[in-house]
C-alpha positions as CSV (number, residue, x, y, z in Angstrom):
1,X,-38.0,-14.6,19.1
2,X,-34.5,-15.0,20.6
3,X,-31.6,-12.7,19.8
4,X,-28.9,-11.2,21.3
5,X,-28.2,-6.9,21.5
6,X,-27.4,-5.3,24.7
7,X,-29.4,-2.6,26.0
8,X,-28.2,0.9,25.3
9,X,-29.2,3.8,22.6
10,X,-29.8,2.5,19.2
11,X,-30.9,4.1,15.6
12,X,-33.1,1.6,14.1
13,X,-33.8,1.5,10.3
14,X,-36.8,0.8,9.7
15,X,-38.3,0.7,5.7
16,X,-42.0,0.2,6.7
17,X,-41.5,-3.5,5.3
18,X,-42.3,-6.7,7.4
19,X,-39.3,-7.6,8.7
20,X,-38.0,-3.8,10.2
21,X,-41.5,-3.4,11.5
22,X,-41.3,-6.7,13.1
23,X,-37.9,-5.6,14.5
24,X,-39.2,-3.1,15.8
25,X,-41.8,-4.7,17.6
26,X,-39.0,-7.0,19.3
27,X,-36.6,-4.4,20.1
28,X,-39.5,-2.1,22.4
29,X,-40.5,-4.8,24.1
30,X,-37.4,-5.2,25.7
31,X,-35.8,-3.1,28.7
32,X,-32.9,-1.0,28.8
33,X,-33.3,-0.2,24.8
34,X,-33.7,4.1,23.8
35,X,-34.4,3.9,20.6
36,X,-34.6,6.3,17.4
37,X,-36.9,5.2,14.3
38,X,-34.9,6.5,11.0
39,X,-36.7,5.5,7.9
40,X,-34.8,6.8,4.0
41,X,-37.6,7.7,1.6
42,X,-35.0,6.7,-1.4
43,X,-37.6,8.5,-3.8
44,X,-37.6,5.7,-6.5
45,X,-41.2,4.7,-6.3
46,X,-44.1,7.0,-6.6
47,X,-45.8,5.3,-3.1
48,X,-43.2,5.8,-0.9
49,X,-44.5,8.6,0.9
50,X,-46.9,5.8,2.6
51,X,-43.9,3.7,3.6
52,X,-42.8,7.0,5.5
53,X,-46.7,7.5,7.2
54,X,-46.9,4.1,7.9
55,X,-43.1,4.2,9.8
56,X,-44.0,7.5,11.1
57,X,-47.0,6.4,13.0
58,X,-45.6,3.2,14.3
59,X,-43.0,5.5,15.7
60,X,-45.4,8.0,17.6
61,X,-47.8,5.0,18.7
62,X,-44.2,3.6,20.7
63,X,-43.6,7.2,21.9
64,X,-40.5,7.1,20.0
65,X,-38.6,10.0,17.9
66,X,-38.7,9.8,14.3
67,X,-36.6,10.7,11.8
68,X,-36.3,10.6,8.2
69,X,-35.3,12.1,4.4
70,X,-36.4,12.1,1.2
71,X,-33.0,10.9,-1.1
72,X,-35.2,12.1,-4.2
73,X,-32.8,9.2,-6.0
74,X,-34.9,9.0,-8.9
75,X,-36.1,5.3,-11.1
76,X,-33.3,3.5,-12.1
77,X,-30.8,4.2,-9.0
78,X,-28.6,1.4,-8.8
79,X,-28.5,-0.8,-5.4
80,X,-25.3,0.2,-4.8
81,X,-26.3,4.0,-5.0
82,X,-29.2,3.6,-2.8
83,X,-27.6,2.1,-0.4
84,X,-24.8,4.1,0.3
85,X,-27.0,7.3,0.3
86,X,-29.2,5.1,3.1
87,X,-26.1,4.5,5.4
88,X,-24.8,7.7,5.0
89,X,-28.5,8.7,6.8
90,X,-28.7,6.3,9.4
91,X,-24.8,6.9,10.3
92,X,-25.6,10.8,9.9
93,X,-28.6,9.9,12.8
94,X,-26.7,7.8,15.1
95,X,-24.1,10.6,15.4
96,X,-26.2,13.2,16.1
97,X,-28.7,10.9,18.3
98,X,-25.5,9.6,20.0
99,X,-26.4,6.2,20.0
100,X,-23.8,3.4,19.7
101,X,-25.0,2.0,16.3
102,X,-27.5,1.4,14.1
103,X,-29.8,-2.1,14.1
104,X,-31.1,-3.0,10.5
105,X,-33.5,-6.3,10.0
106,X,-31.3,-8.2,8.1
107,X,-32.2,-11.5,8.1
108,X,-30.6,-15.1,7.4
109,X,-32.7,-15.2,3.8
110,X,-30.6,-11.7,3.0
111,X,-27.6,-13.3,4.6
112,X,-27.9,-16.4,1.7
113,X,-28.9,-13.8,-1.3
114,X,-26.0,-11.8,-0.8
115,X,-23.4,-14.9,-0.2
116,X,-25.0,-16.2,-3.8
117,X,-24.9,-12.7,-5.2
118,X,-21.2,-12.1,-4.4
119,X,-20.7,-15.4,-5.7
120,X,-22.0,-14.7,-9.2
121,X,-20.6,-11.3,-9.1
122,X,-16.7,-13.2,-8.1
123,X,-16.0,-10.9,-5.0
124,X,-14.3,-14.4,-3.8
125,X,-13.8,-15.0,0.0
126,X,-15.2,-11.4,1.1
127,X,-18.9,-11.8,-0.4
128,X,-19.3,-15.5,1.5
129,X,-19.1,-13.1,4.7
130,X,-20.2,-9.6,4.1
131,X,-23.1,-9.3,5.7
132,X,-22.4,-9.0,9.3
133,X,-22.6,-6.8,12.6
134,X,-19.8,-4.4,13.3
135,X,-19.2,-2.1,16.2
136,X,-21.7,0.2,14.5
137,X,-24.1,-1.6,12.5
138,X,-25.9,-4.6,14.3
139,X,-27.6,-7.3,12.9
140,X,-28.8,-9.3,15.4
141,X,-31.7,-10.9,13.4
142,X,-29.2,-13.5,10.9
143,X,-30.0,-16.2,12.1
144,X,-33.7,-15.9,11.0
145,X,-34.9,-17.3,8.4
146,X,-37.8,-14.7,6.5
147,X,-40.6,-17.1,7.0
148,X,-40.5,-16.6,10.4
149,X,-40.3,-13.3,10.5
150,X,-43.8,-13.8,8.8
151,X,-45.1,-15.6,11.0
152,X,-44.5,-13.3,13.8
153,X,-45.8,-10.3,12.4
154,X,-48.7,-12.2,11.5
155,X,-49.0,-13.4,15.1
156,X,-48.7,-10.1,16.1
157,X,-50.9,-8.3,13.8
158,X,-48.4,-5.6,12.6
159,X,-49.1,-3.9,9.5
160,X,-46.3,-3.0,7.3
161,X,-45.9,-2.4,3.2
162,X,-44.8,-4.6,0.5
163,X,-41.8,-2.4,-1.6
164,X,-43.0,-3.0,-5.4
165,X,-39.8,-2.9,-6.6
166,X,-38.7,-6.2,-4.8
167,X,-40.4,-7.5,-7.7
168,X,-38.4,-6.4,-10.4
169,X,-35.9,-9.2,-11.5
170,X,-34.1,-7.0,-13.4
171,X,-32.4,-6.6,-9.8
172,X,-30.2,-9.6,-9.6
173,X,-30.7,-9.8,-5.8
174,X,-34.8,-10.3,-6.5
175,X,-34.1,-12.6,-9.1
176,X,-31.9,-15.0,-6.8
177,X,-34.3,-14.3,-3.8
178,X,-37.7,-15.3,-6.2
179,X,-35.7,-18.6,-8.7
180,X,-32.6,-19.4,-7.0
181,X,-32.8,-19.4,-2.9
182,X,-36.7,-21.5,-3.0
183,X,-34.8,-24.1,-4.8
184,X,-32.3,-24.5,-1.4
185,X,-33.7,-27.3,0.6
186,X,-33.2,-26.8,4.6
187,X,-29.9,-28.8,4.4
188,X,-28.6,-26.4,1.4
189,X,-29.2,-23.5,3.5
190,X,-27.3,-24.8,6.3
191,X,-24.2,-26.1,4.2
192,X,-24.0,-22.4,2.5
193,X,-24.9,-20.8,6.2
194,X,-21.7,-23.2,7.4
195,X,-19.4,-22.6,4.1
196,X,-20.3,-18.3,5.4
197,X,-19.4,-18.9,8.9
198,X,-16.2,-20.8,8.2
199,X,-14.9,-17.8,5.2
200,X,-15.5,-15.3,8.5
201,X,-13.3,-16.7,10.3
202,X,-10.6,-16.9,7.8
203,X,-11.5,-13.6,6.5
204,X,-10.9,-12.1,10.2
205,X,-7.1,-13.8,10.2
206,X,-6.7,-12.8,6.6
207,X,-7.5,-9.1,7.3
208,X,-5.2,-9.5,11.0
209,X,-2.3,-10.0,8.4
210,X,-3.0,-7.7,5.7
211,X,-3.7,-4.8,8.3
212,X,-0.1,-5.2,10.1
213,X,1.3,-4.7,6.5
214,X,-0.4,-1.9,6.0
215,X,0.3,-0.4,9.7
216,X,4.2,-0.6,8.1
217,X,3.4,1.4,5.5
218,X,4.5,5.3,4.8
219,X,1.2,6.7,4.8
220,X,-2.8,5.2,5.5
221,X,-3.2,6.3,1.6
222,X,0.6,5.5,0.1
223,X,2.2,2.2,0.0
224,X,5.7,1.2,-0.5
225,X,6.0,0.2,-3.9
226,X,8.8,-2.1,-3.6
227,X,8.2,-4.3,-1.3
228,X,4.0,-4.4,-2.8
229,X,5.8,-5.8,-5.7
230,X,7.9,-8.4,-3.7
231,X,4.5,-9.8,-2.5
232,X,3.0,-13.1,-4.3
233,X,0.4,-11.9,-6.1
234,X,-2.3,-13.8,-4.4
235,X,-1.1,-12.0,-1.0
236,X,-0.9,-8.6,-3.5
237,X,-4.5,-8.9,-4.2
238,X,-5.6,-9.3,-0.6
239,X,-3.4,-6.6,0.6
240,X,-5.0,-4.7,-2.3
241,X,-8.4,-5.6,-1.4
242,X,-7.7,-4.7,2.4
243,X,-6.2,-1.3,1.4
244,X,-9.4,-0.6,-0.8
245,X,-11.7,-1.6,2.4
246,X,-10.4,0.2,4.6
247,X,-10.4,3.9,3.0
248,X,-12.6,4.0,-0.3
249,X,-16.6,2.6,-0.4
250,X,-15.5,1.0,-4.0
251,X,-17.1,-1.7,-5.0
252,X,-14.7,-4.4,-5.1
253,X,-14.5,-7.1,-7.9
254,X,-11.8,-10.1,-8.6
255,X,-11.4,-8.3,-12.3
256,X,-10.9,-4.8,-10.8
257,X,-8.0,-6.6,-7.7
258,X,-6.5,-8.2,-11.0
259,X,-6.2,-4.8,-12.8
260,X,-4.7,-2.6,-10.0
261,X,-2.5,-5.6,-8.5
262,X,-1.1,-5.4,-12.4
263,X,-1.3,-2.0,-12.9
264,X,1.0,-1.4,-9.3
265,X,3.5,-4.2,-10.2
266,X,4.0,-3.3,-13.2
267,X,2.5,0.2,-14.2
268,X,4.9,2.7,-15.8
269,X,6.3,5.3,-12.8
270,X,4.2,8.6,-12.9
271,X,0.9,6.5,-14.4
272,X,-2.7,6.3,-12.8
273,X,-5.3,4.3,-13.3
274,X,-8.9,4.4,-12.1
275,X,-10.2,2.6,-9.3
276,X,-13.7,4.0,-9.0
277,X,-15.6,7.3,-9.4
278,X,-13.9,8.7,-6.5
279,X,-10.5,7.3,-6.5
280,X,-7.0,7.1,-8.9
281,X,-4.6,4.9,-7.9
282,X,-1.2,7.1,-8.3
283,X,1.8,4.4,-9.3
284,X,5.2,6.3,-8.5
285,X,8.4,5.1,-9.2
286,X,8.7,3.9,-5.0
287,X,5.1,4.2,-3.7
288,X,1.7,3.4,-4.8
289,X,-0.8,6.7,-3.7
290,X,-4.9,6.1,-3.4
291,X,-6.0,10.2,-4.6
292,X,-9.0,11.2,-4.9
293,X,-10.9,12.3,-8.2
294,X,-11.0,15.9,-9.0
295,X,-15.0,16.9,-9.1
């Protein structure tokens, strides 16, 4: 299966599911690749000691290290929570592993579910493109549809584990992966592949302007109220949405940009208003201060 990663030191996650354990049958078949297995144990299911074995022994039958933790998350986590607790592992490994960046088996079926997820959820432009490699998380398997995946690990004979909770459709992403996404024909997928290729590219010239705005600014968390409020307010949102990005892990919604765009236009000087868990957004009678929550 064709893909492109350079050689070098990599942390690869890998779940114990079929498509991590078929990437990481790929990726040690090819040369130049020093590679660290990290596997979360996110502690929602009762079984998931066996994902860990199974990843475990994968790992030593390569001759590679291993590394994992138990989150001890608990039923009921959200997605969200789990995986920010999982990134802040497999960042946490390839730090102290010094490798370049993390490879995760996302594939072009998870590329689709989260396009159609952010679209139900109104994240606008951002969710048709989120799923991505960056400098320090690559994804080189997006252009692979799950099915064959499949078939290469059946080819191949791996043995990996089914997660039971993929099952649950109370999980919106499970529900759209088992009713929506088997209703796309092949020329569906490629449209909605083509509509997520085309919102990258005006995402990267979008975030090019917002981020030389920002680089004018009087701080990386304080913004110049004034001229924020001299800014259409479709520009104001993506400014907004840019700012939020680039120095909180908020979980950004159209209805939340609407309500701090507002609240920073027009909010009373010396007012705050919540952006998340972590973060206020201070509104002052000349800047606009991102603070963090007192715990």
């Amino acid at each position: 299966m064709e893909f492109t990663l350079r050689s070098g030191r990599y942390v690869v996650a890998v779940s114990g599911g079929v498509d991590s354990v078929a990437l990481l049958h790929m990726l040690v078949q090819r040369p130049g690749m020093e590679l660290t297995v990290a596997h979360f144990d996110h502690g929602i299911r009762p079984d998931s000691a066996e994902d860990r074995k199974l990843v475990e022994q994968q790992a030593k039958e390569f001759g590679l290290p291993f590394v994992y933790r138990e989150g001890e998350l608990g039923a009921g986590t959200s997605e969200a929570a789990a995986r920010k607790a999982r990134y802040a592992f497999l960042h946490e490994v390839r730090q102290q592993s010094g490798a370049s960046a993390v490879i995760t088996a996302h594939h072009q079926d998870d590329l689709l579910e989260t396009v159609v997820l952010n679209l139900l959820r109104g994240t606008g432009r951002r969710g048709l493109s989120s799923l991505k490699s960056t400098d320090t998380i690559k994804r080189p398997l997006l252009h692979v549809p799950k099915k064959e995946l499949l078939r290469f690990a059946e080819r191949e004979g791996l043995l990996w584990r089914e997660d039971s909770t993929n099952a649950d459709e109370a999980y919106l992403r499970n529900y759209i992966r088992k009713n929506i996404l088997p209703r796309f024909a092949d020329a569906d997928r490629e449209v909605l592949l083509a509509i997520s290729r085309r919102a990258r590219e005006l995402n990267a010239m979008i975030a090019e302007q917002t981020s030389n705005y920002l680089h004018m600014q009087p701080g990386a968390h304080t913004l110049d109220r004034h001229t924020f409020i001299m800014l259409p307010h479709t520009v104001a949102r993506e400014v907004m949405a840019e700012w939020l990005l680039i120095h909180t892990d908020a979980e950004i919604s159209r209805r939340m940009l609407e309500r701090l765009v507002m609240a920073a236009k027009t909010g009373r000087s010396g007012s705050r208003v919540d952006v998340d868990a972590s973060y206020w957004l201070d509104i002052g009678r000349t800047s606009l201060a991102l603070t963090l929550r007192e715990r």
